[in-house]
N, C-alpha and C positions, 0 to 999 in steps of 0.2 A: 391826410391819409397815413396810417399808421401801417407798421412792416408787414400785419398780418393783413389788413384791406388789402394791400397791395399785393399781397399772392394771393389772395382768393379773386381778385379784380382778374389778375392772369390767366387765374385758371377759367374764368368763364368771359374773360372780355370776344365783343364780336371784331372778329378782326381773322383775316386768311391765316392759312397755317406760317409759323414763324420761323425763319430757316437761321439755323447756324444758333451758338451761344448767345443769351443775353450780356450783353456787357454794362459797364459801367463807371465812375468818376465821380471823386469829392469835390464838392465846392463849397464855400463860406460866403458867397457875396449874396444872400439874403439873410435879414437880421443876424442872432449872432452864437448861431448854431449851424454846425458843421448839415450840409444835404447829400444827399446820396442821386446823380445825375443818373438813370437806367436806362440804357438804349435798348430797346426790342425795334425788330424789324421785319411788320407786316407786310408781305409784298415783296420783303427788297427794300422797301423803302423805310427808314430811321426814323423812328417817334421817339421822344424821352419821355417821361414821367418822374419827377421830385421827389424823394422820400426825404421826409425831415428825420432825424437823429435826434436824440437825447441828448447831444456831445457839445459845450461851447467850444468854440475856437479861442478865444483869449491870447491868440497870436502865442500858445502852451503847445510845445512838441508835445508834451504828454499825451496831450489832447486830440493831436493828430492822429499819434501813433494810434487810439482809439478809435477814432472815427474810423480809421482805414482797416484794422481790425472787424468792428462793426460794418464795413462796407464788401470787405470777403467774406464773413459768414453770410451776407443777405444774400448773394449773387450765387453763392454756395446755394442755398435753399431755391431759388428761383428757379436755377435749371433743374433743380432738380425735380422741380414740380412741375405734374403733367399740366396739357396745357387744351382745355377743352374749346371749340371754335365755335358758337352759338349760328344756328342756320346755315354751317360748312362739315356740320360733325355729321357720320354715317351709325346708324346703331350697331354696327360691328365696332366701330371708332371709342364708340360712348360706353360700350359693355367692356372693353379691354382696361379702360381708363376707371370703372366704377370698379373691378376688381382690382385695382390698383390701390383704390380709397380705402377700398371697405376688409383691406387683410386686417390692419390692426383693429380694428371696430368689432369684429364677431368672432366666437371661439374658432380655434382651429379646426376642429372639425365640420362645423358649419362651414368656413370658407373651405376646407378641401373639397363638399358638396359640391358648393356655385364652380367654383373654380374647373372640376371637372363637367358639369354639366355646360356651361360655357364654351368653355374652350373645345370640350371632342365634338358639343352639338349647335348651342346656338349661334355662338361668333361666326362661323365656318358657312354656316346655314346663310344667317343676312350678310355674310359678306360677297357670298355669291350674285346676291339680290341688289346691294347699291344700296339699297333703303334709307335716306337719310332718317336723322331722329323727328327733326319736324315734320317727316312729312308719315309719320309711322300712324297708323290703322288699324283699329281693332283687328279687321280682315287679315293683316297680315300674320297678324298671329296666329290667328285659325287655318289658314294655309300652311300654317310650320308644323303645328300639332296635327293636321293631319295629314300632312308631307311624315311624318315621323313614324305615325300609327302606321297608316296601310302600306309603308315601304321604303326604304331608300338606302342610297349607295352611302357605305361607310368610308370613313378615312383610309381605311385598306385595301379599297375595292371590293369587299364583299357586300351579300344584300344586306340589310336589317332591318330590324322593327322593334319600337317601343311599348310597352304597355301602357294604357290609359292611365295608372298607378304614377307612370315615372312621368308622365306627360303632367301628367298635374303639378307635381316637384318641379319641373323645368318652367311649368307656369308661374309657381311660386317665388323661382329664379325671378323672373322678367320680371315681376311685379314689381318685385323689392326695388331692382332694378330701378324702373322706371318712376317709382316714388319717389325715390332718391332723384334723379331728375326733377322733377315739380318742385320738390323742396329746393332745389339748386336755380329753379327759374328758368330752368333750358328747355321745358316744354312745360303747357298752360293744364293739359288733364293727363292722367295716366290710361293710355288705351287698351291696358290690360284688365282693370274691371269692367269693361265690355263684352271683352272674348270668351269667346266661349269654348270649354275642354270637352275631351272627349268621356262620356260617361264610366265612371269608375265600377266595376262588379261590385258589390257589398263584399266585403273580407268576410272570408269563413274560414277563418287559423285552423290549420291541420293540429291534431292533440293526439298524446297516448293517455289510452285509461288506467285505470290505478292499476289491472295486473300487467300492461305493456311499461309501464315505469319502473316496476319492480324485474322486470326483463333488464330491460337496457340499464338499469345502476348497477347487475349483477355484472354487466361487461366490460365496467369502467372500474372494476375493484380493484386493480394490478397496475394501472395505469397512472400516469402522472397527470392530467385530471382528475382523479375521483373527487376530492373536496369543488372543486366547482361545479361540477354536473349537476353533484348530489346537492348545494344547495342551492343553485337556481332550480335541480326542481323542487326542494321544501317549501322557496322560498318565493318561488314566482319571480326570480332577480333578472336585472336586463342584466346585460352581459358586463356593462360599464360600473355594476354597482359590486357584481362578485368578484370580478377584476380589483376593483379599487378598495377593497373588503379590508380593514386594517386591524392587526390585534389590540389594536389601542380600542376599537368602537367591540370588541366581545370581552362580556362580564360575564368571569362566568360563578363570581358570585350571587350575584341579582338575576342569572339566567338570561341574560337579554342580549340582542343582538341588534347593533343599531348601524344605519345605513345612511353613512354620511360625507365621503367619498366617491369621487368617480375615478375610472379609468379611460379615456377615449382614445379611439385611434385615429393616428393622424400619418400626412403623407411624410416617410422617414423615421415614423413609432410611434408608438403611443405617447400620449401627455395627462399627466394630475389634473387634478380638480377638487379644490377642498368644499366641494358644495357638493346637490343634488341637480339632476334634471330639471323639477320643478321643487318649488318648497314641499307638496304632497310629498315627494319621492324621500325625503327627509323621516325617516322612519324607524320606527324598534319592531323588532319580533322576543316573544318568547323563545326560548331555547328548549325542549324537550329532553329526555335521556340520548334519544339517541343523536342527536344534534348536539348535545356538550362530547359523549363522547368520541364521533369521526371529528371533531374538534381538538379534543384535549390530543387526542391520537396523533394531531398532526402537529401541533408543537410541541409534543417530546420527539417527533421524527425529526423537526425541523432544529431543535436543540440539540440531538445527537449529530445531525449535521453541522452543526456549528463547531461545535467542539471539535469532529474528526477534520475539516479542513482549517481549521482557525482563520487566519486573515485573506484565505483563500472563498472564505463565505462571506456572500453578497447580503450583507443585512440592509431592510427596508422596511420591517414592519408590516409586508403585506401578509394575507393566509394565503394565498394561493399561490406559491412559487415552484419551482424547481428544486434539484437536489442540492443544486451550489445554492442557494436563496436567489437565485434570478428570477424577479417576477414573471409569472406568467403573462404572455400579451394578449390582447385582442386577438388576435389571427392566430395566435399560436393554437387559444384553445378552441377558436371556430372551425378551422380547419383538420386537427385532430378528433373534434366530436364529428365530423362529418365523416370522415374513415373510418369511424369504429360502427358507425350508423348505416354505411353504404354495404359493408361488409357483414352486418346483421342481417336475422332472419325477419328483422320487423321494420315495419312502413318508415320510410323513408322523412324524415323530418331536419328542419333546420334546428341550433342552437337556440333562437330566441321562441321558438315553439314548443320548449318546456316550461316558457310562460307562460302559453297559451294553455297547457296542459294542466297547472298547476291553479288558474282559473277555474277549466271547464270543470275541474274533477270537483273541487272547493263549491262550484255552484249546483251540478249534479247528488252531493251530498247536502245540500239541502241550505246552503248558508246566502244569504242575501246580498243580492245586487250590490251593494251601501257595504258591506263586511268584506267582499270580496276584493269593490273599490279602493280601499282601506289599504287591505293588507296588497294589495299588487303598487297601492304608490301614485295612482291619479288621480287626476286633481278633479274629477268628477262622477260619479256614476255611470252617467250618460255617455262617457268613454266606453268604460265595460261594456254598458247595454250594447253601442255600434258592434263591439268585437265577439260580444256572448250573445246576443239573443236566440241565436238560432240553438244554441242547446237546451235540451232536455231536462228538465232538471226533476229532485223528487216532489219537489212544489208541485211541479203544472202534471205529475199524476196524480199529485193528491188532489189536484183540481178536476182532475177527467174524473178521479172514480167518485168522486163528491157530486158532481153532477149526473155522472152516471148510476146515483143513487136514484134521482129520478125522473130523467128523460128516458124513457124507455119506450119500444114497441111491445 
């Protein structure tokens, strides 16, 4: 068994919880390579297990000095790795420990997700309950999702209630969850594709029509958003793709604007990403007059800023910054479009619902399912259709009065 069997062995050997430091000891008295003697102690009571070394002995202090080297780094990593108890672990136990695995394994943003859904909802939740992982039940999970929907006591002491929408994401949580599990051997099925959520409303995105957009970019002209607002709504952009918008991807020889960058927020700020979403999200736009120009507009502002504070300007290449070049954040600019929005005279909307708008309007003018999908970035039609069908567009009048040519009374 080699150094890394031997911590994976750890982490999932069945044996009671292990109290106190693993320790350990060199020895040479088999063949003629230095071992690494490892006491764990299940119960209280002392097991060893052998780890062979790469290292001969050769009766070479060198050699020693090596091995013993080699023998603090392993003991180093041992403890420091969690320590999972097969038929002793609780699924509160097992979800603390899978968030532990799985921070370096998925974007930071992704793991701020699980992490906060875990921790303020489901860890809290089964640990009230005892629930070991063996002995875990579809049922139980249906008991939590609708323990969540119809009511219950927060970490505060206040009431609350989840939406079907977030219920499903924490669904999503458990899964991952629990697969991860089966792949590890610690349970035989995942009883999460069993359970059953609570049924999701079909999304019908709130939108402004072409003269409520021409409203609201008139409010944002003075403002230190205007370049983002104004191209997520051109441009149908999620918020991660205008954020991370760099002058290096706009030509404004070739007119083109390409979308190859992200920005996400994560817990402590935001963090890069030199890719997309998906590959779809990987994209160019045309650039029109008025798009090179609130462009070109903005870096001669952002040049004259540079010049007037010199080493005092924060340069990074993005378009959407501040006066000193301080990128603009995530939250910076969701929370600012929400203030100038609550304080309008028009309907009330989030930030990523000028995506929504810059669809509905796009499909309403007459452009197809398949064009729209295109230019918004996903990776399917079929997307769109979930999120648009329920609008109107000039297609299905031309389809009423075409028919209404002659079904008649």
């Amino acid at each position: 068994m080699n150094d890394i069997e031997f911590l994976e062995s750890l982490k999932y050997c069945n044996l009671k919880p292990i109290t106190g430091d693993i320790t350990g000891s060199l020895t040479d008295s088999k063949t003629n390579y230095w071992y690494g003697v490892i006491n764990i102690y299940p119960n209280g009571k002392r097991k060893q297990k052998w780890i062979k070394s790469n290292i001969t002995h050769d009766n070479n202090k060198r050699n020693k000095r090596k091995a013993e080297s080699w023998l603090r780094n392993l003991l180093t990593e041992i403890n420091r790795t969690p320590t999972i108890i097969t038929g002793a672990v609780s699924v509160a136990e097992y979800f603390k420990y899978w968030l532990k695995v799985i921070e370096k394994e998925v974007e930071p943003n992704t793991y701020r997700s699980y992490k906060g859904n875990m921790l303020n909802h489901i860890i809290p939740y089964f640990e009230k309950r005892k629930v070991k992982l063996q002995d875990l039940k579809y049922y139980h999970l249906e008991e939590y999702y609708k323990f969540k929907v119809n009511g219950y006591e927060r970490l505060d002491g206040k009431e609350g209630k989840l939406s079907p929408q977030t219920i499903k994401h924490h669904h999503q949580n458990i899964s991952k969850a629990l697969n991860d599990a089966v792949k590890r051997e610690l349970i035989l099925v995942n009883p999460a594709t069993l359970a059953n959520t609570p049924k999701v409303p079909r999304h019908r995105g709130t939108f402004y029509n072409q003269e409520e957009i021409k409203e609201m970019l008139s409010l944002f002209v003075n403002t230190k958003i205007k370049v983002p607002v104004f191209l997520t709504s051109f441009y149908g952009l999620r918020r991660s793709e205008v954020i991370g918008l760099q002058w290096k991807n706009v030509d404004f020889i070739n007119k083109r604007l390409t979308i190859a960058h992200t920005t996400l927020q994560n817990t402590g700020g935001d963090y890069e990403r030199d890719n997309t979403k998906t590959d779809s999200s990987y994209r160019s736009f045309p650039m029109n007059e008025t798009v090179i120009q609130v462009l070109q507009e903005e870096k001669k502002r952002q040049e004259q800023q540079k010049e007037l504070l010199g080493n005092y300007y924060k340069n990074s290449d993005k378009v959407c910054v501040l006066s000193d070049g301080t990128p603009i954040t995530c939250n910076y600019l969701s929370k600012n479009f929400n203030k100038v929005i609550k304080n309008s005279n028009l309907p009330y909307i989030k930030l990523h619902e000028l995506r929504h708008s810059c669809a509905s309007n796009l499909l309403s003018m007459g452009f197809s399912v398949v064009q729209v999908a295109e230019w918004l970035g996903h990776s399917s039609p079929s997307t769109t259709l979930n999120f648009y069908a329920h609008i109107d567009s000039n297609s299905k009048k031309d389809m009423a009065n075409s028919i209404g040519s002659f079904v008649k009374l």
